[in-house]
N, C-alpha and C positions, 0 to 999 in steps of 0.2 A: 329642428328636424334631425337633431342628432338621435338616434336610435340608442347610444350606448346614455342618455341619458336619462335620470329620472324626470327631470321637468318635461321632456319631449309625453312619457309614458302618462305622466299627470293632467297634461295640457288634452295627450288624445283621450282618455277616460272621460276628462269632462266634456270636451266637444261631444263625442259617442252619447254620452246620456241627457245630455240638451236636446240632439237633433233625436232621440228616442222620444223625448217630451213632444218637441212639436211636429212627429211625425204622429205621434198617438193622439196629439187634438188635431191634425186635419183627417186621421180616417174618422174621427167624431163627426165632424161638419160635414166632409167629402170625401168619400171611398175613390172617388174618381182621381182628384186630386192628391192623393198618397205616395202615388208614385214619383212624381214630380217633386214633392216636396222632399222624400227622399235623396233623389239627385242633388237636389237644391241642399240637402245639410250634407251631404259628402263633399258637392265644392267649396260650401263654406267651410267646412272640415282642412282642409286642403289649403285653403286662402288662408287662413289663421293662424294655421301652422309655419308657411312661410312667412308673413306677419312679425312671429314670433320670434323668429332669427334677425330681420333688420324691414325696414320700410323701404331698405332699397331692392333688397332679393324679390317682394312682392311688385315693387314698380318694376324691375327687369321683364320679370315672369308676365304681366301683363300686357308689356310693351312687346314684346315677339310675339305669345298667343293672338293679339289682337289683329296682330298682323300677318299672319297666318289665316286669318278667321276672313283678313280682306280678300288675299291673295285667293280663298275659294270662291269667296263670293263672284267674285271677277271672271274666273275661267270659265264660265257657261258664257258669258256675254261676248255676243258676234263683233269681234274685235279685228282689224287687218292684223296680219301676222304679225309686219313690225311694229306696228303699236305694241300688242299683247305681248310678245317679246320685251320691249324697252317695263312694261310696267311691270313683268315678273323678276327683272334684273334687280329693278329699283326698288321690288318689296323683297325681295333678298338681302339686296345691300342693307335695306336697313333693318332687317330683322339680324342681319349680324353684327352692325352696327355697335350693340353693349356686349357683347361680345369680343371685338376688336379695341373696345376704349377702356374695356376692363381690365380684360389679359392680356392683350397685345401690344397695349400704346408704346410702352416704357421700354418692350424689346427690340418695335420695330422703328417707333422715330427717334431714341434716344442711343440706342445701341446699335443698329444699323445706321440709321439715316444721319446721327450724332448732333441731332437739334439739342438735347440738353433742353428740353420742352419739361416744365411741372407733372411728375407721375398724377393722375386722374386720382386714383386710389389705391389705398396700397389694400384692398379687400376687392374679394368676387364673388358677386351676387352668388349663393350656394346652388347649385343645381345647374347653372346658365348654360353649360356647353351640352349637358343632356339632354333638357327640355327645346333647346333651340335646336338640336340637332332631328329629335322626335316629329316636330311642329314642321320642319322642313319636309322631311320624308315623308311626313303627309300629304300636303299640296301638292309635293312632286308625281307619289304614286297617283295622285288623282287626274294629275296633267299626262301621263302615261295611261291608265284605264279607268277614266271620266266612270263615277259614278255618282247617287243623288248626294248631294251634301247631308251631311248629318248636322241634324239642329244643332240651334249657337249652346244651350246647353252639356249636350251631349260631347262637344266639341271641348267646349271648358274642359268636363270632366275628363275626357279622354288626356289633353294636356296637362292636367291637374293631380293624376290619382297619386295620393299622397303619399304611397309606400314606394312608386319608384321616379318620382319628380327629380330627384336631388341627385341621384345617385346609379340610374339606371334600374333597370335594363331599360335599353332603346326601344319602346315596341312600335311593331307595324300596324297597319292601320287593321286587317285583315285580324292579328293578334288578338287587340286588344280594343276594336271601338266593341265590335260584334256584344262583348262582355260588357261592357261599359252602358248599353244601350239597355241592354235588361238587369243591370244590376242593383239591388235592393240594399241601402244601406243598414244592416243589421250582420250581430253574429250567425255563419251556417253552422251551426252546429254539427253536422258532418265531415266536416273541414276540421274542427277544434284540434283531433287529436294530434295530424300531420302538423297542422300550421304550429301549434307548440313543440312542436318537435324542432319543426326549418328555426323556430325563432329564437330555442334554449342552443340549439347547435350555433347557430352566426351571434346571440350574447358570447360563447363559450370563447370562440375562433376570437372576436373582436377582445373581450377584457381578461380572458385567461392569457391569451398568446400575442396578439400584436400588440395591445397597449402593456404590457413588462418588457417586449424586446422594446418598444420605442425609449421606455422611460431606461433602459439599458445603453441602448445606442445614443441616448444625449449623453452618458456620462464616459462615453467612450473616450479613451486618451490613445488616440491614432498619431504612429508613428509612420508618415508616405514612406520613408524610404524602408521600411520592414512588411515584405508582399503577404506573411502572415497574418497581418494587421489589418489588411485593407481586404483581404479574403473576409477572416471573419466580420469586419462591416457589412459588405457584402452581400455576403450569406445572411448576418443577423434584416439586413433590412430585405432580402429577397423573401425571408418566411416571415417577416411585418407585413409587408404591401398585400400578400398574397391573403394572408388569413387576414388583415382589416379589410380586404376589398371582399373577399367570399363569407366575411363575416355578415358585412351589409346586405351584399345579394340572398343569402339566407335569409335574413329578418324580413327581407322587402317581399322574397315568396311566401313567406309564414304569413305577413300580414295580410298581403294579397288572399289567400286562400281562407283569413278567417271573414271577408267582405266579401267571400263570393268570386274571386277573381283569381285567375292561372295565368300567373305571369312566368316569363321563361328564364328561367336558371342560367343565371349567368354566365357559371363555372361549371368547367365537368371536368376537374381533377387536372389541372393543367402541367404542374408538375412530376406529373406521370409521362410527359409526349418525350416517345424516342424521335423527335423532330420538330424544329421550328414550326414547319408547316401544321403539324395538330399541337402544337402549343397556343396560337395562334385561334384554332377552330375551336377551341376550349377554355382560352382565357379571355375576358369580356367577350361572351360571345354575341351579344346584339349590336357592338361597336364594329368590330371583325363584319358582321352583317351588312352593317350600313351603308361601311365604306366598300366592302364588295361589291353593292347593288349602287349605288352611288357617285362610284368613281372607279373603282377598278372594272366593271363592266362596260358601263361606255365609255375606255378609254379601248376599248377592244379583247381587254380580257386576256387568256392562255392564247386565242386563237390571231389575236394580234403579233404582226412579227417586233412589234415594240415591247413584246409579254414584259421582258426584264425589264425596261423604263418604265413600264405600268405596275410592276408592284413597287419596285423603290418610291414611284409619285405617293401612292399609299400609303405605304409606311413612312415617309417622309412627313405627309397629312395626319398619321395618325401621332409622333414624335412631337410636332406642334398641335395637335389638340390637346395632349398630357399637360404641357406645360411650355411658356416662352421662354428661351432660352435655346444658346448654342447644345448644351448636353443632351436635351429632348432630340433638338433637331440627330446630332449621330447617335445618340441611341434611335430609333429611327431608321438611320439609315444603316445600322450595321444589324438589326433586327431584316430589313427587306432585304437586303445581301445577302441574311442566310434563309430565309426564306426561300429567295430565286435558285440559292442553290439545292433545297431541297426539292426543286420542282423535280417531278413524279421522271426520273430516269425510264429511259426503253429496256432497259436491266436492270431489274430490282436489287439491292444492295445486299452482298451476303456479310455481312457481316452481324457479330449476335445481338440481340437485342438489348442489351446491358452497356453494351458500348457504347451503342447509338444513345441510348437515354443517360447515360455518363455524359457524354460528350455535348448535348443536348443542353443538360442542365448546368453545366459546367459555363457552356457560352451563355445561359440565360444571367447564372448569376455572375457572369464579370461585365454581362454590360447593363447592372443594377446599378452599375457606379455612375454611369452617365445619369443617367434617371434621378440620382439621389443626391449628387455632389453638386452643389450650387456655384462652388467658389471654382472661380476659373484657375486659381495657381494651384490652389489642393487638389483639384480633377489631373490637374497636368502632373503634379506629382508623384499623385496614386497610381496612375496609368502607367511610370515611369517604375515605379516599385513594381508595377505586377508582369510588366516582362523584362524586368532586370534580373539576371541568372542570378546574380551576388546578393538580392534579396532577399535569398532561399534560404541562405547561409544557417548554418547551425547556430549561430549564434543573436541571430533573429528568433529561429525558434526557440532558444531559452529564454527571448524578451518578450515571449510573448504575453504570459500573468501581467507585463507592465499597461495592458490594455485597459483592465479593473483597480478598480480602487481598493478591492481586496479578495481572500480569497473567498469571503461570503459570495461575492458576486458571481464568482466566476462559477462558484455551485451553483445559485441560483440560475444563472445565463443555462447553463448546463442544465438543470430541472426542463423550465420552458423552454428549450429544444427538445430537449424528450418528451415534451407533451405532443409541441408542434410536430416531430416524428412517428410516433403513434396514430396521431389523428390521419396523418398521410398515409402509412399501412395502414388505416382502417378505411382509407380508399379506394388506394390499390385493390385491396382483398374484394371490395362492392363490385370493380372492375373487374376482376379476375373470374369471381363467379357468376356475370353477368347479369348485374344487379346495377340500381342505380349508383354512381361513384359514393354518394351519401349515405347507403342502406342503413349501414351499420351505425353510423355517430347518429339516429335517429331514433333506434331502437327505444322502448321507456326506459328498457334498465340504466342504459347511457345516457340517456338525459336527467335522469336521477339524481347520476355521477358528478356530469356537468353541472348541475344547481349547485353542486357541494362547492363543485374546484370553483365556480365562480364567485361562490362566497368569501371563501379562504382565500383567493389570489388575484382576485381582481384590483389593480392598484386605486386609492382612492383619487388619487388626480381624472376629472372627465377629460378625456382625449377628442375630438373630430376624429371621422372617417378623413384618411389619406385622402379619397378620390374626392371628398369636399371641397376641394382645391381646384378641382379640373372641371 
């Protein structure tokens, strides 16, 4: 289900033209049945695909939807409150279940609890915290505004659609079954032109820009006690994560729209927010949704006099969804800290708006280090260089070339940042003239551009999406 790969693009072509074949002998036999059989080769579509990653991603993915699928069944039936209470706990525990044995075990009974227990695996099922997260939100909104279930089919498919299983977006049930319920597996050719657009623009973002900074940043020779050093880490992986994760949301709305399906844009220009708080409402934005409607709502919300415990709970939940570990957990926490602090003042803030987005980005990208530093004495170190005054030093800055292995590199590094800068003024600017963030990197003429630069510069090592991990 990699996107940035050819086998993923080869594997979808031929599913797409088989389920063409046997959709075109049953409208032979039954026009009735066409429809159906439709649906039926888009889940198989979908099942294959994860299939094709490992036997275990497909048994994960079946093991939560399935159980999900019980959990509806169950909520019409006249049940006493604490019964139907104890069996909605129970089918939650375990539809988080591989979830928790996947990601969690190894941080929480080995590294908290310090059993020294057999890690389960050192892999995770691809997609597991997305599609488990969607599957929940379902049931939930249904136990909030009871509506008729939707066939065991339609349901599949809703859980299944192959462009954002893995990867996102979160959709709501409201979003996305509505579409799901009438959708016809074939090209719209109405769609062709956008969806080739979202899809040359997120190839572009994912193998022009984030996979050269990655394959840069492994060969990185970081000096902790030089804060020059650990800045441009930093910085090189805050413009990796950003254009590998809005590379994929791109691809996944392109593909959506060439099946007939408007899925929501994940990204709108995140590093554009002169604040936490709209960095936040811009980047992952159906994860930011979830846990909104999810947990920051019914813990009381803004109108809670808990408001600050209730967003830190949040962001805390949203640090260990990314990833186990202590760095998740304070990134996380020092993410909701400035959130709470940018909660909406009874005096608007005069200060210019250059400041605020300086300052803004400044904090997003120093606490990329949390997020990105695995090793607990390297994180303690780096953290230790970057508000150490004497790591400023002049004489840091003339070590800084020592980062590259030469100065080819350090041009190159220098190239893909100036792509990855361009492409963000060319967001700004959609933003500016009140346009979509994306207008511009859509246009044909630029996506012309982009086939070229991804020809020329895409590195030939296949990379995973960053968020394949979470």
């Amino acid at each position: 289900m990699n996107f940035a790969s050819y086998e993923f693009w080869k594997l979808l072509f031929l599913c797409f033209i088989g389920s063409r074949l046997v959709i075109a002998a049953a409208r032979i036999f039954s026009l009735e049945k066409q429809d159906t059989v439709s649906k039926l080769c888009l889940l198989a579509t979908a099942l294959i695909l994860l299939a094709s990653e490992s036997w275990l991603t497909l048994g994960a993915f079946l093991w939560v939807v399935l159980l999900g699928w019980l959990t509806l069944i169950l909520q019409p039936a006249k049940l006493l409150d604490r019964l139907k209470t104890a069996i909605f706990i129970a089918l939650l525990i375990a539809q988080l279940a591989p979830l928790f044995y996947y990601k969690y075990w190894n941080f929480f009974v080995n590294e908290i609890l310090g059993l020294d227990l057999r890690n389960p695996s050192v892999l995770i099922p691809m997609g597991l915290s997305f599609y488990t997260f969607q599957t929940i939100g379902l049931w939930v909104d249904n136990l909030r505004n009871p509506q008729p279930r939707p066939s065991f089919l339609n349901y599949l498919s809703f859980s299944s659609f192959f462009p954002q299983i893995v990867a996102g977006p979160i959709e709501k049930r409201e979003q996305l079954l509505p579409q799901i319920e009438n959708v016809r597996f074939r090209i719209h050719r109405e769609n062709v032109d956008s969806a080739l657009g979202w899809i040359v623009l997120g190839l572009a973002y994912k193998l022009v820009v984030a996979d050269n900074l990655g394959l840069f940043s492994e060969r990185f020779r970081i000096d902790p006690s030089n804060a020059w050093h650990v800045w441009l880490e930093c910085l090189t992986f805050g413009m990796r994560i950003y254009f590998d994760f809005a590379g994929y949301s791109f691809i996944a709305v392109g593909l959506g729209l060439l099946f007939g399906i408007h899925l929501t844009l994940n990204f709108l220009s995140p590093y554009w927010s002169p604040n936490l708080r709209d960095f936040w409402r811009t980047w992952h934005v159906t994860l930011g949704a979830w846990l909104r409607d999810y947990i920051y709502l019914p813990l009381g919300g803004r109108k809670s006099p808990r408001w600050f415990i209730n967003i830190l709970i949040v962001f805390l939940v949203s640090g260990i969804w990314h990833g186990a570990g202590w760095g998740f957990i304070i990134w996380g926490f020092l993410h909701g800290i400035g959130v709470a602090l940018c909660r909406n003042p009874k005096k608007p803030t005069k200060l210019p708006w250059a400041i605020r987005w300086a300052a803004t980005f400044t904090y997003i990208t120093a606490t990329w280090l949390f997020f990105m530093e695995g090793n607990a004495t390297l994180l303690w170190e780096k953290n230790i260089g970057l508000i150490n005054p004497l790591s400023y030093g002049i004489g840091n800055i003339k070590a800084v070339p020592t980062i590259f292995d030469g100065p080819l590199d350090a041009l190159t590094l220098a190239l893909i940042l100036g792509i990855a800068t361009a492409a963000l003024l060319a967001e700004g600017l959609g933003i500016r003239q009140n346009k979509e963030p994306y207008y511009f990197g859509r246009l044909r003429i630029v996506s012309v551009l982009l086939v070229f630069l991804i020809v020329f510069l895409a590195p030939m090592e296949e990379s995973k999406f960053i968020y394949f991990n979470f």
